[in-house]
N, C-alpha and C positions, 0 to 999 in steps of 0.2 A: 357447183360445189364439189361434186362428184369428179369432175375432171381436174378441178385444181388438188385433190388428194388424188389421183392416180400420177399427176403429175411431179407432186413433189415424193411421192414414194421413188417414182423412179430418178428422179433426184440423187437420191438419197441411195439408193441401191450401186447406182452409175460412182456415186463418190465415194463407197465403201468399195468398192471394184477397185478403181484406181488407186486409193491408200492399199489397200492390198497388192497390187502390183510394183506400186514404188516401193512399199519393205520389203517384197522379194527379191526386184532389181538390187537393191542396197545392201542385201543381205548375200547376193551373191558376184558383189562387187566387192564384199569386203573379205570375203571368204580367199578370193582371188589376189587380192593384194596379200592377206596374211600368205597365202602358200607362195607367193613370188618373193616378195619383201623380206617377210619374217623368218620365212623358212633359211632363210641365206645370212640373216645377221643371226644366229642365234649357231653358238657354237657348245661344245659340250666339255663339260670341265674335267679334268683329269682324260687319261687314257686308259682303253680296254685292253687287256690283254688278247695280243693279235693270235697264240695258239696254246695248245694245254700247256701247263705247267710242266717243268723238268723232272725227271724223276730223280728225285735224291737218292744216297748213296743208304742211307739206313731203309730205303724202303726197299731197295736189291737186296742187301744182308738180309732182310725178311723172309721176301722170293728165291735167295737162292738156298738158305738152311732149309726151306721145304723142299726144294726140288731131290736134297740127299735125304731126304725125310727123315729130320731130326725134328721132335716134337717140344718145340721151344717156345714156353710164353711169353718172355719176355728175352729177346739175342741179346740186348745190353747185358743183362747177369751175367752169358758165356761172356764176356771180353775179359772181366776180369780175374778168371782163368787164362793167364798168355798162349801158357803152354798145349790147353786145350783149342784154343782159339785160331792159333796155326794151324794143328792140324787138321781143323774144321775149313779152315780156310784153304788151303794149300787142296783140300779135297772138291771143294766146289771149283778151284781155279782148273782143274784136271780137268774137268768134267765140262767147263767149256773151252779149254783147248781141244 
């Protein structure tokens, strides 16, 4: 009696070994189709922008009223000032010629 229960223990140990071995194969069988297969149909929607953004024209008028350090909270106000606004202008354009 004794040896027919050491026998079917190890039965039973030997069959849980091998289910255990097959979900591992399987599991890394599947793992390898998704990165070959999947990885290659699977495209991405829309596109990324390839480098920074441009830099707009009101954010230079920003940078460059500071650089003659004029203390402006808001440069849209100066514009409409014409008259002031040239000569703001005409002074930053000096300054990088």
């Amino acid at each position: 009696m004794v040896v027919f229960a050491v026998v079917v223990v190890v039965v039973v140990v030997v069959f849980v070994v091998i289910v255990v071995l097959f979900c591992f194969v399987l599991f890394l069988l599947l793992s390898a189709y998704r990165r070959n297969v999947m990885g290659k149909k699977w495209k991405p929607e829309g596109k990324r922008p390839l480098r920074r953004p441009r830099r707009r024209c009101e954010y230079n008028f920003g940078r460059d009223l500071k650089e003659i350090c004029r203390k402006v909270v808001n440069w849209t106000h100066l514009t409409h000032d014409r008259d002031k606004w040239r000569v703001d202008i005409s002074e930053v354009t000096n300054r990088h010629v």
